[in-house]
C-alpha positions in Angstrom: 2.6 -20.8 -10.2 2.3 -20.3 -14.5 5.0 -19.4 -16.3 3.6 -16.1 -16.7 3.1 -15.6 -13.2 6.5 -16.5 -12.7 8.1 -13.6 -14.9 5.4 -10.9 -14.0 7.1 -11.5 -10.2 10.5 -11.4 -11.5 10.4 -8.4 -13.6 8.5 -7.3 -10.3 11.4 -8.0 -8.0 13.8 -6.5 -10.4 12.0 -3.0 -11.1 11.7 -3.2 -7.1 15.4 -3.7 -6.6 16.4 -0.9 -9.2 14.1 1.6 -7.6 15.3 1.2 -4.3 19.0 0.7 -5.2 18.6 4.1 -7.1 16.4 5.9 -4.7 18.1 4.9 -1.1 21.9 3.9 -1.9 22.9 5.8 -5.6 21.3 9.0 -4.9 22.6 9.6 -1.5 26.2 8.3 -2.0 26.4 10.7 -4.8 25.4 13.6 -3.1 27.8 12.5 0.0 30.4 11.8 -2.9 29.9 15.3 -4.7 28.7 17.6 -1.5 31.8 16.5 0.3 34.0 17.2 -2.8 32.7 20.6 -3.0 33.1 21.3 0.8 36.6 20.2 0.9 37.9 22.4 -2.0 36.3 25.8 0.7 39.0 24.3 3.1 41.4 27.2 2.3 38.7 29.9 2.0 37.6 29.2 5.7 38.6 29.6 9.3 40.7 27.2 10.8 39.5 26.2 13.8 36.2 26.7 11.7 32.8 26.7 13.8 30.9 23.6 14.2 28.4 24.1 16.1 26.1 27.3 16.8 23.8 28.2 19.8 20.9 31.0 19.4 24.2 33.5 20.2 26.6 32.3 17.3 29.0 30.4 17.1 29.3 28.7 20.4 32.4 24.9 19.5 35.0 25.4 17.0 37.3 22.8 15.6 38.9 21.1 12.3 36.6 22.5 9.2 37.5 18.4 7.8 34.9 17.5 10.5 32.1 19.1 8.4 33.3 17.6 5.3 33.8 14.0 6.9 30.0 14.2 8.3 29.2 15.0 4.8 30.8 11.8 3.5 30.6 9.4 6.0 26.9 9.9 6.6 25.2 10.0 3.6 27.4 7.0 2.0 27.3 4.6 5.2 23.5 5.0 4.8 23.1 4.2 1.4 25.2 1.4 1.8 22.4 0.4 4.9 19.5 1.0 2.7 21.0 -1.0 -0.1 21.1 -4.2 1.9 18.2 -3.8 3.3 15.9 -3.3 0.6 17.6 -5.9 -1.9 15.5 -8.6 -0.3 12.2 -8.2 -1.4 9.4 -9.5 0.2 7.5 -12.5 -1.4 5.2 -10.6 -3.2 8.1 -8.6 -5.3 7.4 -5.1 -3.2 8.9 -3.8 -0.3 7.6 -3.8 3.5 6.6 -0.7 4.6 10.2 -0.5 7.0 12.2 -1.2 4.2 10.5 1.6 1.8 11.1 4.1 4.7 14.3 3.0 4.9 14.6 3.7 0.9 13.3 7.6 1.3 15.4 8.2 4.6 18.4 7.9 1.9 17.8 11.2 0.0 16.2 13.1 3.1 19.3 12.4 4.9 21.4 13.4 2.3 20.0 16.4 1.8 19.8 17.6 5.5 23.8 16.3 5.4 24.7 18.5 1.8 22.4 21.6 2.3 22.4 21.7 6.6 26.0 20.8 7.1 27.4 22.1 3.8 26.0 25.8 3.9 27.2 25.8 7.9 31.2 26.0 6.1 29.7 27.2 3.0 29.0 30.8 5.0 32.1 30.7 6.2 34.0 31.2 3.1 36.5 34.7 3.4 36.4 34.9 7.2 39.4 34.9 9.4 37.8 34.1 12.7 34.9 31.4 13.2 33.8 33.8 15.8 32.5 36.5 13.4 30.8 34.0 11.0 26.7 34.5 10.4 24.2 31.7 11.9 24.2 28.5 10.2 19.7 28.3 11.0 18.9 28.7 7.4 20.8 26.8 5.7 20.0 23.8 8.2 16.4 24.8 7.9 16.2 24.7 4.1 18.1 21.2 4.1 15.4 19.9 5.9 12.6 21.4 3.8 14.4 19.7 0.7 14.9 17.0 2.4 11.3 16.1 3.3 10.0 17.5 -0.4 12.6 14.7 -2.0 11.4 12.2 0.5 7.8 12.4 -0.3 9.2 12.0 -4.1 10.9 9.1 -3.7 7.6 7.6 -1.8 6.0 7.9 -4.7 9.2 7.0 -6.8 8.8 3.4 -5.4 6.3 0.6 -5.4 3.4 0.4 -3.5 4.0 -1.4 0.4 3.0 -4.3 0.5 0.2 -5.2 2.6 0.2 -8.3 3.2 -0.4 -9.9 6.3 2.5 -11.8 7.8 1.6 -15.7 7.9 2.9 -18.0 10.8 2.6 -21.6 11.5 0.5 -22.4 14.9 2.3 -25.0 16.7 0.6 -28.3 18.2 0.8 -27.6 21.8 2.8 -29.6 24.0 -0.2 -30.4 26.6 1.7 -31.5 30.3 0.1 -34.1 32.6 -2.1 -32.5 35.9 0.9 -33.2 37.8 3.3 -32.0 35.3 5.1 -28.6 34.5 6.5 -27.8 31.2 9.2 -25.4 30.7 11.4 -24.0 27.9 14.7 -21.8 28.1 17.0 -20.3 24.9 19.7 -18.0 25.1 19.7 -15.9 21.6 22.2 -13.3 20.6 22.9 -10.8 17.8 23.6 -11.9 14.4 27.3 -11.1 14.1 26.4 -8.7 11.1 24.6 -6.6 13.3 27.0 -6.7 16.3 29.7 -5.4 13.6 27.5 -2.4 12.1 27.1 -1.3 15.7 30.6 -1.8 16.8 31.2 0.7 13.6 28.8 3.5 14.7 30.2 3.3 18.3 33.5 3.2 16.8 32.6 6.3 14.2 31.1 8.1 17.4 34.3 7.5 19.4 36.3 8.5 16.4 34.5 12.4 16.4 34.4 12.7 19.1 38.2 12.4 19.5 38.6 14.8 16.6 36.2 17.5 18.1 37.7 17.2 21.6 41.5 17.9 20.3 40.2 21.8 19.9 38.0 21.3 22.6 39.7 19.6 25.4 36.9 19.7 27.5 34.4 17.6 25.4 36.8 14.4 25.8 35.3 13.3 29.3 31.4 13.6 27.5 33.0 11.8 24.8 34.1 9.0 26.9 30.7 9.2 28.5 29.0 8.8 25.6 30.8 6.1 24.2 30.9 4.1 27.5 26.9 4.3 27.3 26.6 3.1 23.9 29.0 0.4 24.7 26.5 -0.8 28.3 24.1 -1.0 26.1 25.4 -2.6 23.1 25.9 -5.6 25.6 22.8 -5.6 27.7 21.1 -5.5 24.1 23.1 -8.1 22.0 22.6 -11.0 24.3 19.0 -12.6 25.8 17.6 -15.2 27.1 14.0 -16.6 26.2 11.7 -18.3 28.6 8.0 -20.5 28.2 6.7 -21.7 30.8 2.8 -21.9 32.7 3.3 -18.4 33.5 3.9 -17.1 30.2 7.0 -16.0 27.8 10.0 -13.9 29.6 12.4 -12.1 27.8 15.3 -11.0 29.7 18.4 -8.9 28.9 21.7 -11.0 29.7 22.0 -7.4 32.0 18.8 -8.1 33.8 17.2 -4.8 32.3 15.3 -4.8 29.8 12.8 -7.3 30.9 9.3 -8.1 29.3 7.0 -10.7 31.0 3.8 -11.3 29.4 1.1 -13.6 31.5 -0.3 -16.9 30.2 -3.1 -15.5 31.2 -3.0 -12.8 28.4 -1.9 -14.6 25.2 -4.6 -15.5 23.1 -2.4 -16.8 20.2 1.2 -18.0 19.4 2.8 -18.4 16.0 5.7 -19.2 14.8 7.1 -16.6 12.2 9.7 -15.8 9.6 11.7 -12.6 10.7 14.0 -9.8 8.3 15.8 -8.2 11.0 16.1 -5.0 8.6 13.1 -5.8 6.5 10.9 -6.4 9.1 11.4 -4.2 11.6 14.5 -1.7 10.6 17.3 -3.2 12.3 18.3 -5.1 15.6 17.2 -4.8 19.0 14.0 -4.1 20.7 12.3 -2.8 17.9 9.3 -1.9 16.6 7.5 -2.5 12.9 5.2 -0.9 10.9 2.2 -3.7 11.3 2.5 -2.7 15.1 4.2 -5.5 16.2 7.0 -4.6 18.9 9.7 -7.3 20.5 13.7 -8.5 20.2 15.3 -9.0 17.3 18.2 -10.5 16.9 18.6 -12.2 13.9 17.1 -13.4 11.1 14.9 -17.2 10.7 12.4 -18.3 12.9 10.9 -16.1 16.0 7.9 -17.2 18.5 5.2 -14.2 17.9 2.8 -13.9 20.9 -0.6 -12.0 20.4 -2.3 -10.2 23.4 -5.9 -10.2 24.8 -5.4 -6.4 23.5 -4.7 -6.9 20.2 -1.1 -6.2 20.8 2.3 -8.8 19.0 5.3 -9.7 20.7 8.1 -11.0 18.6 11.1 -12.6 19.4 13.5 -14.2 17.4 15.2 -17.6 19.1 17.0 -21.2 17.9 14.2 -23.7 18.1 11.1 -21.5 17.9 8.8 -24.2 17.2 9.3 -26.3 20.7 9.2 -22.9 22.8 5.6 -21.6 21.1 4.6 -25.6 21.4 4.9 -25.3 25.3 3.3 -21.6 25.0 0.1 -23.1 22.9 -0.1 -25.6 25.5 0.0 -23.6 28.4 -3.0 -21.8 26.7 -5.4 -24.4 25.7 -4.7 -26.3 29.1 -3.8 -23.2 31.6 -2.5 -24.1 35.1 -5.1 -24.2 37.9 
């Protein structure tokens, strides 16, 4: 790479990194920072309980009017925070993938469902005595969405260009067994601990509303304690797997049993082995899905065994010692069992 070269892809990265610093993590912490500043000096012009939540009816759960202005905080700023991280890394080409850009324009259509949607809910409540008698909250939640898709088609065009590239792997020299011979390969893989903690914070930021709502509305604390008890099931049966290559194919098996994907020898036309963002790539941890079309687990970020089917279709999965486990799979393909 020339000297020039060189500088053209640094000033590249950097105009990246201050576009999508500005466009997914400033903007929306400051309208989380302002909208919620706003909201909380209505508290004393508002019901208390204030409504919270409407049906076609009215009004129809009632609780703390600081709920409203906590969702208007929390939400917007713990996402900027999110989309700050996860679009500082550019790709090698200086741009952005295509997750990481829609991550960058969720920022300001989030924050403006959150300031306009949530804000105008208390907002029409200012100089009533009772919640019950306040007007329907549908327009204002109806226009934070309209502004929030027209600033996230902006901010699309606010940013650079996706880049296209095509994601380059390595192809393994196949570990060929003997006639008599059966070759087989077994990882356990887990969640990066990062991404265990962010979602040990949203259970925990779940848990923690719905303890606030249920104190005016006792009856919401057993579907609180539902809900949180579901997150938590599958926070383990997604956090922890274990990877399999063998002559039947690659298995990839929750450490809960379910979910389970097996995909034939039979079926795999190519293995790679491939570099993997969790948040760049593909948005996050998980079973997940990115914008090239490729689906599989993620769990953390290095090296992942990518699988192509007879249909066109990629399987990813991210795994300690990636190169030996698509080695046995590239063997089991150019030599398939009888």
């Amino acid at each position: 790479m020339t000297p020039d070269s060189t500088t053209d892809l640094a000033r590249r990265i950097h105009n990246t990194r201050i576009r999508a610093t500005l466009v997914g993590g400033v903007f929306p912490a400051l309208v989380g920072f302002i909208g919620a500043a706003v909201a909380a000096s209505w508290i004393p012009e508002v019901p208390n309980p204030a409504a919270i939540h409407w049906s076609g009816s009215g009004p129809d759960g009632f609780g703390s009017p600081w709920q409203l202005v906590f969702i208007m905080f929390v939400v917007p700023v713990g996402f900027a925070v999110f989309a700050a991280t996860s679009t500082w890394k550019t790709t090698d080409a200086g741009l952005l993938s295509a997750n990481q850009k829609a991550i960058a324009v969720t920022g300001p259509w989030l924050a403006s469902i959150i300031a306009i949607g949530v804000g105008g809910s208390l907002a029409i409540q200012r100089g009533f005595a009772d919640a019950h008698d306040v007007p329907d909250a549908g327009p204002a939640l109806l226009l934070g969405f309209i502004v929030g898709f027209a600033l996230a088609g902006l901010a699309w065009f606010v940013l650079p260009p996706v880049d296209r590239t095509p994601v380059a792997g390595i192809e393994p020299t196949p570990i060929v067994a003997a006639s008599t011979e059966r070759v087989s390969w077994t990882r356990n893989v887990s969640m990066a601990r990062g991404g265990i903690v962010l979602v040990c914070i949203a259970i925990l930021a779940v848990a923690a509303g719905g303890v606030v709502a249920s104190a005016s509305e006792p009856k919401m604390l057993p579907l609180v304690v539902g809900i949180v008890l579901v997150l938590a099931l599958l926070l383990v049966s997604m956090s922890w797997w274990r990877v399999s290559a063998d002559h039947r194919g690659l298995t990839v098996r929750s450490v809960a049993g379910f979910p389970k994907t097996t995909i034939p020898a039979a079926e795999i036309v190519a293995v790679r082995v491939v570099e993997v963002n969790p948040t760049a790539d593909f948005g996050g941890w998980g079973w997940r899905w990115d914008a090239q079309g490729r689906s599989g687990v993620v769990m953390r970020k290095g090296p992942a065994i990518e699988v192509e089917r007879r249909s066109g279709k990629r399987f990813v999965v991210t795994v300690d010692d990636a190169e030996t486990g698509a080695a046995v799979l590239a063997g089991v393909i150019e030599h398939p069992a009888a």
